[in-house]
C-alpha positions in Angstrom: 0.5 -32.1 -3.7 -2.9 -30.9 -3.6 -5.1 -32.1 -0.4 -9.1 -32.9 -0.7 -11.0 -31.1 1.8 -10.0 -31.5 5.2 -11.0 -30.5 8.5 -8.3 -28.8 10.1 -6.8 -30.0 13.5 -5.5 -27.9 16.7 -1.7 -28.8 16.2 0.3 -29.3 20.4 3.7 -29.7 20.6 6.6 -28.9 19.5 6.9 -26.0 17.1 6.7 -27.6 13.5 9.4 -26.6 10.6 8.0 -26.5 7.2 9.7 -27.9 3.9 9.7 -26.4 0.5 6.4 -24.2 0.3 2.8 -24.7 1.3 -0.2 -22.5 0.7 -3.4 -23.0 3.0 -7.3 -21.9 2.4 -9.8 -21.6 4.8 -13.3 -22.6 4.2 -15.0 -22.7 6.9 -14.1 -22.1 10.5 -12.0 -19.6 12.3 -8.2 -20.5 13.4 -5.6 -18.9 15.3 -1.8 -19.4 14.3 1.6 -18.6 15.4 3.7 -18.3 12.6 7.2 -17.2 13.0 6.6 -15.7 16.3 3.6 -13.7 14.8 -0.4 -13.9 16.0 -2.8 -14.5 12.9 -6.5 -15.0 13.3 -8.0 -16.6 10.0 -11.4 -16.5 8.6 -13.0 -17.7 5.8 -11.2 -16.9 2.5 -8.2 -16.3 4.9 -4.7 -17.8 3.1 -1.8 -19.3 5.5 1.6 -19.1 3.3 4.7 -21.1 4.8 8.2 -21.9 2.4 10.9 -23.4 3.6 11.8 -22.3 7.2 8.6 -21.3 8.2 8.0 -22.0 11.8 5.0 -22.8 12.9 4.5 -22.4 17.0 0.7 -22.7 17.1 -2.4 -23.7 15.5 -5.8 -23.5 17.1 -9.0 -24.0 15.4 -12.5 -24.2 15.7 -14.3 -28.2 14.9 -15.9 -26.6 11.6 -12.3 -24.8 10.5 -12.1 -26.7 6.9 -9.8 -26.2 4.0 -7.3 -27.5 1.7 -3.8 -26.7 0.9 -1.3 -27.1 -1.6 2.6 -28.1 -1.0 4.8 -27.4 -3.5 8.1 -29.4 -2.5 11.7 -27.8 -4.1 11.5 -30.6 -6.9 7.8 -29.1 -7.7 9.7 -25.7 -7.9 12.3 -26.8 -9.6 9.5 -28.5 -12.2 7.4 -25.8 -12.7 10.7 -24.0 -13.5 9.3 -20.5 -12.3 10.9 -17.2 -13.3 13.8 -16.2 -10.1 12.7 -12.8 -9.8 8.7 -14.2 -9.7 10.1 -16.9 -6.5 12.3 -14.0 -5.1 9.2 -11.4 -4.4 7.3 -14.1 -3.4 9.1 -15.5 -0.8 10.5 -12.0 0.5 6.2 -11.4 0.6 5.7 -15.1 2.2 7.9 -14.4 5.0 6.7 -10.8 6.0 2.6 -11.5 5.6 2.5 -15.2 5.8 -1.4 -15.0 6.9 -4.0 -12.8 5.2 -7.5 -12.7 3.9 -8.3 -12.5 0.4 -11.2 -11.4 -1.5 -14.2 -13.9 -2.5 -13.4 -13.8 -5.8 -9.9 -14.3 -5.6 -10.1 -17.4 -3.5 -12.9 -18.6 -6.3 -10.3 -18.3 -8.6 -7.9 -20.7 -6.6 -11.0 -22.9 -6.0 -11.8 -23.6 -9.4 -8.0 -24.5 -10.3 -7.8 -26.8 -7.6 -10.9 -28.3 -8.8 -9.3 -28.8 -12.1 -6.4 -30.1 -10.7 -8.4 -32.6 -8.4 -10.1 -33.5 -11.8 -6.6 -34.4 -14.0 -5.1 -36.3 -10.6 -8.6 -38.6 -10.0 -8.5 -39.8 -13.6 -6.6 -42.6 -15.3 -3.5 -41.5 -16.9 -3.5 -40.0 -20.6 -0.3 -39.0 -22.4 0.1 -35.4 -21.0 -1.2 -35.6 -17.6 1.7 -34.6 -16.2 2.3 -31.8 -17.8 -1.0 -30.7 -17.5 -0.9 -31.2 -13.5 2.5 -29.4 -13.8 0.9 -26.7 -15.4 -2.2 -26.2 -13.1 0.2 -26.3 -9.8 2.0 -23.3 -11.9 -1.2 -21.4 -12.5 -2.4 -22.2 -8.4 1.5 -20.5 -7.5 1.1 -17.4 -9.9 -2.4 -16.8 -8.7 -1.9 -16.8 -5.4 0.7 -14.8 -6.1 -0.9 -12.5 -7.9 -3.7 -12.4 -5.2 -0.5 -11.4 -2.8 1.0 -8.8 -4.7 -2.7 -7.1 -5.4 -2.9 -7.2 -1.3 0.7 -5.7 -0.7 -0.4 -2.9 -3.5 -3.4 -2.2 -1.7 -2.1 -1.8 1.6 0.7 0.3 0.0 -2.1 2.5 -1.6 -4.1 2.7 1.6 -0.7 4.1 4.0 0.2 6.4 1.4 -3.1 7.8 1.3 -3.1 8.1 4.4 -0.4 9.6 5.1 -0.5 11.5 2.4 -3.9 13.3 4.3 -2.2 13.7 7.4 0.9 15.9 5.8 -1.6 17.5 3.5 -3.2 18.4 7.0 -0.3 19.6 8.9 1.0 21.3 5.7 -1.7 23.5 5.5 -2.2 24.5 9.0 1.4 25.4 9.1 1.6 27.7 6.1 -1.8 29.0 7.5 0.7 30.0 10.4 3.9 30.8 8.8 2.5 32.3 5.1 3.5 35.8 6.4 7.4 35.2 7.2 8.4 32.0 5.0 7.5 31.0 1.0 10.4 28.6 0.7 9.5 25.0 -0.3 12.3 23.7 1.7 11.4 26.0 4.7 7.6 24.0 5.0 9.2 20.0 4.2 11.5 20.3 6.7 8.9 21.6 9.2 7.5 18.2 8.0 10.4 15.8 8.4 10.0 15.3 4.6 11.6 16.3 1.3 10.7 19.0 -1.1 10.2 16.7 -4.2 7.7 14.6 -1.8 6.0 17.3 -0.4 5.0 18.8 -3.9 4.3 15.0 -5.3 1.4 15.0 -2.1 0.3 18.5 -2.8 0.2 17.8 -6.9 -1.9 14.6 -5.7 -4.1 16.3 -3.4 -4.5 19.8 -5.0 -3.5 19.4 -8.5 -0.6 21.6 -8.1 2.5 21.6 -6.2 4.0 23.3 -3.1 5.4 26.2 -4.3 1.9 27.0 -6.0 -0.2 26.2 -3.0 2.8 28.5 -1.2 2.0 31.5 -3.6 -1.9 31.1 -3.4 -1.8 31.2 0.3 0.8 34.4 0.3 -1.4 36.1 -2.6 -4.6 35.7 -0.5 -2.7 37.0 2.6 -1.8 39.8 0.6 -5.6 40.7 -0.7 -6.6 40.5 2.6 -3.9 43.3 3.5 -3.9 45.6 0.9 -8.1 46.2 1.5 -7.6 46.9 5.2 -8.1 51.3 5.3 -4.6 52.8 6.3 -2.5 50.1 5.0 0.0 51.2 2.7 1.7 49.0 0.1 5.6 49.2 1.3 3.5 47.9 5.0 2.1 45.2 3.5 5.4 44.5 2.0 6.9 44.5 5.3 4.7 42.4 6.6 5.0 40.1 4.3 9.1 39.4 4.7 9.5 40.8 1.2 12.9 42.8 0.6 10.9 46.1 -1.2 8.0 47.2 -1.8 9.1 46.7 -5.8 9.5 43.1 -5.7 6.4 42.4 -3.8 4.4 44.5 -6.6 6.4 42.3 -9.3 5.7 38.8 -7.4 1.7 39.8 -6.8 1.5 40.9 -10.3 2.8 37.8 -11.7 0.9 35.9 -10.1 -2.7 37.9 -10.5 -2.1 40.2 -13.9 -2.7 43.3 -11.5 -0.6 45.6 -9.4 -1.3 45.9 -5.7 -1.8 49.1 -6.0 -4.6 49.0 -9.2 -5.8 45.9 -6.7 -6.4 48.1 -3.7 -7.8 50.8 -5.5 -10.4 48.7 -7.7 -11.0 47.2 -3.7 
C-alpha cells in the first residue's frame, strides 16, 4: 500500500507495534522518533524503516513534516516473491539503522516510482495491472534497498578509513621509537592490538607497500644516518642497531640499497 502525500502527525500513547514492513520519506518538515529504544532526528530526504516488530515509542513532528510511505504487508512479501538472502540483509539492516538520510538523488529515484505506482493504482483496471503494481512495489523494496546497502558501504568505507589513519599514525611514531631494537612485523601489530596480515593490508593501502617494507625503510635510513656520523664504526652501528654481527647487518643493508655500508660511508 502506497500513501498520497500526507502531513505527518505527533503520535501519544502507547508505544505502537508495526506489522509486516513499512518504509517512510520525509518531504518536508523535521521529526523526532523513538524507534526501538533509539533517538532519530529526520530531515528532508530522511527514510524511517520498520518490519515486523518494530516498536515505535515516539513520534514528534513539526506542522510542515510531510511525506509518504509504503507498507508492504507479509502477503505483499510473499507476492513480490523476493530472493531470502535479498529479505535477510535487509531486515538484519532494517533493525540496526532503521532511520537515516539519503541522498537527493536517491530519494528522486523512489519519488519517481511511487509516482508511477500512484499512476497504475488511480486508473481503471487493464489486464496486467496487477502485475505491473506488483512489480513497481518490487522495484520501490530493491531500491530502497539498494539506497541502504550504498549507506552501510559508505559508513564501512568512512570507519575503515579512519581508522585506518589513526594506526597508520601510531604505527609510525612507534617504529620512529623502536626502529633501532625491533624489525619484526609481529613485534609493531601487537604494539597495536592488531594482526600482522592487517597491519600490512593498512600500510599497502596507505604507502603502497607493506609493513615489513615500511620496517626496512625506516631501519635503512637509521642506518645512513649512523654510518655518516665521524668515529662510528660499522660493527657500532651494528650494535646499535640489535643486529647479531656486523656481517649480517652489511648483508641486510646491501640487499636492501645495492651498496655495502662500508662503500656507503666512504662515498659519505
Amino acid at each position: 500500500m502506497l500513501s498520497p502525500l500526507v502531513r505527518f502527525k505527533t503520535m501519544t500513547g502507547e508505544p505502537r507495534v508495526i506489522e509486516g514492513m513499512t518504509v517512510g520519506v520525509i518531504c518536508n518538515g523535521t521529526a523526532k522518533a523513538v524507534i526501538n529504544d533509539r533517538a532519530f532526528e529526520l530531515r528532508p530526504n530522511s527514510l524511517f524503516l520498520l518490519r515486523g516488530e518494530s516498536k515505535i515509542s515516539s513520534f514528534r513532528c513539526t506542522k510542515a513534516c510531510t511525506g509518504y510511505f509504503v507498507n508492504y504487508s507479509p502477503s505483499s512479501l510473499e507476492a513480490i516473491k523476493l530472493d531470502t538472502s535479498d529479505l535477510l540483509s535487509v531486515d538484519v539492516i532494517f533493525s540496526t539503522k532503521p532511520c537515516f538520510e539519503a541522498k537527493e538523488e536517491e530519494v528522486t529515484t523512489l519519488h519517481d516510482i511511487a509516482t508511477a505506482i500512484r499512476s497504475i493504482s488511480g486508473r481503471e483496471g487493464m489486464l496486467y495491472d496487477n502485475k505491473i503494481m506488483t512489480s513497481l512495489f518490487a522495484s520501490f523494496y530493491y531500491a530502497v534497498a539498494s539506497i541502504i546497502n550504498q549507506s552501510a558501504v559508505a559508513e564501512k568505507q568512512r570507519l575503515d578509513t579512519s581508522r585506518g589513519d589513526e594506526l597508520m599514525r601510531l604505527f609510525i611514531a612507534e617504529l620512529t621509537a623502536s626502529c633501532e631494537r625491533e624489525r619484526s612485523v609481529e613485534y609493531y601489530a601487537k604494539r597495536l592490538g592488531i594482526t600482522p596480515k592487517y597491519l600490512s593490508l593498512i600500510c599497502k593501502n596507505k604507502v603502497g607497500k607493506n609493513a615489513s617494507k615500511v620496517i626496512d625503510a625506516a631501519v635503512v635510513n637509521k642506518a645512513k644516518e649512523l654510518l655518516t656520523q665521524p668515529g662510528m664504526s660499522i660493527q657500532e652501528v651494528a650494535e646499535r642497531l640489535n643486529f647479531v654481527s656486523q656481517s649480517f647487518f652489511g648483508k641486510y643493508f646491501k640487499q636492501r640499497t645495492g651498496i655495502s655500508p662500508s662503500r656507503y660511508k666512504v662515498q659519505n
